[in-house]
C-alpha positions in Angstrom: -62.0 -6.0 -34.1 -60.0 -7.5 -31.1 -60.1 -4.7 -28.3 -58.4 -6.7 -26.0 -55.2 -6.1 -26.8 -55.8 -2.2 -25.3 -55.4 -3.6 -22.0 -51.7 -2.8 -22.4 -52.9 0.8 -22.1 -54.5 0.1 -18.6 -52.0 -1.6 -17.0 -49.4 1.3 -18.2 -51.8 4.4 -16.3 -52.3 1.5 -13.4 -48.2 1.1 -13.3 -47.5 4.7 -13.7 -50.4 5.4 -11.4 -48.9 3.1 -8.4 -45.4 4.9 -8.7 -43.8 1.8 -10.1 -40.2 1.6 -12.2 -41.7 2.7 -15.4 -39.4 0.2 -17.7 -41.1 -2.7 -15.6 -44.5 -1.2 -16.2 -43.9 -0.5 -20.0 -42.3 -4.3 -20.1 -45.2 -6.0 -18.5 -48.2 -3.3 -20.2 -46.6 -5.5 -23.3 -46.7 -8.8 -22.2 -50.5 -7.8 -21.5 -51.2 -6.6 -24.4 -49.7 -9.5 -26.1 -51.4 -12.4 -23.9 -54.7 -10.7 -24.7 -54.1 -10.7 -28.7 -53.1 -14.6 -28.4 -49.3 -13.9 -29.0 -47.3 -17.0 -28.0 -44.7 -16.1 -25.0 -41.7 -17.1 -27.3 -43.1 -14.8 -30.6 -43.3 -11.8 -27.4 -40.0 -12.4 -26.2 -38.8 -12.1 -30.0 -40.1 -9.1 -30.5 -39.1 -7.6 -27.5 -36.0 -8.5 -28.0 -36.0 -7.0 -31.9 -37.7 -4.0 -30.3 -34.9 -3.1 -28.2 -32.1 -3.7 -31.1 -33.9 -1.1 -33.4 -34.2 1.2 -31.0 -30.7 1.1 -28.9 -29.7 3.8 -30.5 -31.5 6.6 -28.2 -29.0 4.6 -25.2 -26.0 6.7 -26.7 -27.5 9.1 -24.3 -26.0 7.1 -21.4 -22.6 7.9 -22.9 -22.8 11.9 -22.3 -24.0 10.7 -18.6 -20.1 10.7 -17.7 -19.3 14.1 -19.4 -22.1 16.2 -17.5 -21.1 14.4 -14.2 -17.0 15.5 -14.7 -18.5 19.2 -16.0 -20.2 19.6 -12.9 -17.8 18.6 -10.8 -15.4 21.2 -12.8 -18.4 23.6 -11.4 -20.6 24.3 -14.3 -23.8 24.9 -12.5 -21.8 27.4 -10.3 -20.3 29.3 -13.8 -24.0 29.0 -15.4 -25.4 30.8 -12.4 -22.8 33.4 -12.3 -23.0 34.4 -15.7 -26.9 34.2 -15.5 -26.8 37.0 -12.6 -24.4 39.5 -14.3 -26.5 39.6 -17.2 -28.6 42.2 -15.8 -31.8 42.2 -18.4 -31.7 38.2 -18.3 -35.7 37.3 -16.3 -36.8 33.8 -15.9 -39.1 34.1 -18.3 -36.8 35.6 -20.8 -34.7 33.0 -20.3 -37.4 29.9 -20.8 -39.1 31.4 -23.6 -35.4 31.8 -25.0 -34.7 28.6 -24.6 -38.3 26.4 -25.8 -37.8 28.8 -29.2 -34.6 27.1 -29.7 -35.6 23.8 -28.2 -38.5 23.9 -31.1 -37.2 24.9 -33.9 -34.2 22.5 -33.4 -36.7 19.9 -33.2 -38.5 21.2 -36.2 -35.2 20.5 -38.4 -34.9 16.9 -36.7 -32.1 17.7 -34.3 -33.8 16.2 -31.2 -30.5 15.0 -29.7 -29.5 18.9 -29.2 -30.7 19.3 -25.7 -32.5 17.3 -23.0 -32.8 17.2 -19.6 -29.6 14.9 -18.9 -27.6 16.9 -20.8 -29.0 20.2 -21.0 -31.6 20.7 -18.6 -29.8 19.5 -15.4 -26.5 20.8 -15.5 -27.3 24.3 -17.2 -31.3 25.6 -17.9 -32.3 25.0 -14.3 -29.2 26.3 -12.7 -29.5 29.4 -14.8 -33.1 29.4 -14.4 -32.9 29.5 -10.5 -30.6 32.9 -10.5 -32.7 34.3 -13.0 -35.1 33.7 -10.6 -33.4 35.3 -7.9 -33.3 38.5 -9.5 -37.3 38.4 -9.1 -37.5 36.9 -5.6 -33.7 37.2 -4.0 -35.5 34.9 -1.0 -36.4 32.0 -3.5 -37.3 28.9 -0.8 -36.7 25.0 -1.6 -40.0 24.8 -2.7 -40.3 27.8 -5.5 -36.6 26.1 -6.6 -38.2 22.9 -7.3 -41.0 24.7 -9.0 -38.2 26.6 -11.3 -36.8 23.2 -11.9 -39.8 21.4 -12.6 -40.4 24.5 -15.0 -37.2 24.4 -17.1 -38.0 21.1 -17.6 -41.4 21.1 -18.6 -40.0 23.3 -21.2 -37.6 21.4 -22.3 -41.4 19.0 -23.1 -43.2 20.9 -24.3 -40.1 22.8 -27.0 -39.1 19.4 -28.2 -42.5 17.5 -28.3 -44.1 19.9 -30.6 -41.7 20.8 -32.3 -40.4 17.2 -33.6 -44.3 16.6 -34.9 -42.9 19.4 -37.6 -40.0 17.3 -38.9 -41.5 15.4 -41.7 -38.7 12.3 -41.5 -40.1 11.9 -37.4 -41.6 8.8 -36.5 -45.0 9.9 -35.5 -45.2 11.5 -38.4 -44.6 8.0 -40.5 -47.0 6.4 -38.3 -49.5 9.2 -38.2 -49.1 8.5 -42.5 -49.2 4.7 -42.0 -52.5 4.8 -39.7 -54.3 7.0 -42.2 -53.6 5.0 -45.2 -54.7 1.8 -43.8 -57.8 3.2 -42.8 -58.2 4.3 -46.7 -57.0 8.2 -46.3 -53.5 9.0 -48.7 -51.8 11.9 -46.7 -48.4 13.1 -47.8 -45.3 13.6 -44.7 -45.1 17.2 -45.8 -49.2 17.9 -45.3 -48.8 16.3 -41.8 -46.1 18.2 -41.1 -47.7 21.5 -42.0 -50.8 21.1 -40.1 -48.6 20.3 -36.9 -47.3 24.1 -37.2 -50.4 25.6 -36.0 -50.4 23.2 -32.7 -46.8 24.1 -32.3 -47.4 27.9 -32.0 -50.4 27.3 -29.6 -48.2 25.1 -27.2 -45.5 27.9 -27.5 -47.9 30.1 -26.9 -49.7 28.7 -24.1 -46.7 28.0 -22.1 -44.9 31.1 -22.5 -48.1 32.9 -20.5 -47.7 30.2 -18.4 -43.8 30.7 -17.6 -44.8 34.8 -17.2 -47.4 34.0 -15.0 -45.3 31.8 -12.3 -42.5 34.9 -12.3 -45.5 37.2 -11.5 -46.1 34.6 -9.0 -42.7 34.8 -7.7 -42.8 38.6 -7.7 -45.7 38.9 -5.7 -44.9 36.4 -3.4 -41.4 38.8 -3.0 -43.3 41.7 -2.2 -43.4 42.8 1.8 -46.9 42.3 3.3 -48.9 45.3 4.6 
């Protein structure tokens, strides 16, 4: 076997690594990858190029780019954060767990499009997020507001990547299938599926004590010192 080929993978954690524009690093991690397995520069450039046509279709997301950027102009962070802070029993926490429940089971069904961080994330969760947070610590600084941020988005990850691995028609799934089967082992979609449940409920789990533990964190650090 040919490992070669893997060092795709390094020059993708060296790219990322350095900070670099992460289409350029993916772009050249293949040309790598290809070079080492003896591909020749016109066959790469072919299958680059059919590479991008099957998979154009996750672009669309660039057309709902225009539609958040005239909502918030309209002021929907300002509405989302008002109606956040009259809803008196609304937490952060609350809130995040609220929203990586939906985030999953929507992805468990295949509807992976419903939600994101352009057009979800951005211009509502983390606005709504940061006056939930308010109510907790009413002196929330720039840096705890990028941590709330970073935070709605991490869920945002974490609800949609384990909860996809449930859909049976998802990609990783098929190639999970395909993997298996040329290395001799017959699993059915459905049986991958169902195994992925358990991992979904421990990454649900796990980061819903970690969203209760930073608002403990921003309670405490709200508290007046002795």
């Amino acid at each position: 076997m040919n490992y070669w080929p893997l060092l795709g993978v390094a020059a993708v954690v060296a790219g990322f690594a350095a900070r670099l524009n992460p289409m350029l690093v993916v772009v050249a991690a293949g040309f790598v990858s290809g070079f080492a397995a003896g591909l020749p520069l016109a066959d790469q450039l072919a299958l680059l190029g059919k590479s991008f046509v099957a998979t154009r279709a996750p672009l669309l997301i660039v057309l709902t780019l225009p539609v958040v950027g005239l909502l918030e102009h309209a002021g929907l962070r300002e509405h989302a954060q008002r109606w956040i802070a009259g809803l008196y029993y609304m937490s952060l926490s609350l809130l995040l767990i609220c929203y990586m429940a939906l985030r999953q089971i929507l992805g468990a069904l295949g509807l992976t499009s419903i939600g994101g961080h352009a057009q979800t994330v951005r211009p509502l969760i983390a606005p709504m997020a940061e006056a939930a947070a308010r109510k907790t610590a009413p002196g929330l600084d720039e840096l705890q507001r990028e941590r709330v941020r970073a935070l709605a988005a991490a869920t945002d990850n974490v609800g949609l990547f384990f909860g996809e691995d449930i859909f049976i028609a998802f990609g990783a799934v098929l190639l999970i299938q395909t993997f298996y089967t040329a290395n001799g082992i017959h699993l059915e979609p459905l049986s991958i599926a169902l195994w992925a449940i358990p991992t979904a409920i421990a990454a649900f789990v796990i980061h819903a004590l970690r969203i209760v533990v930073f608002q403990y964190g921003l309670k405490r650090s709200a508290e007046p010192r002795a």
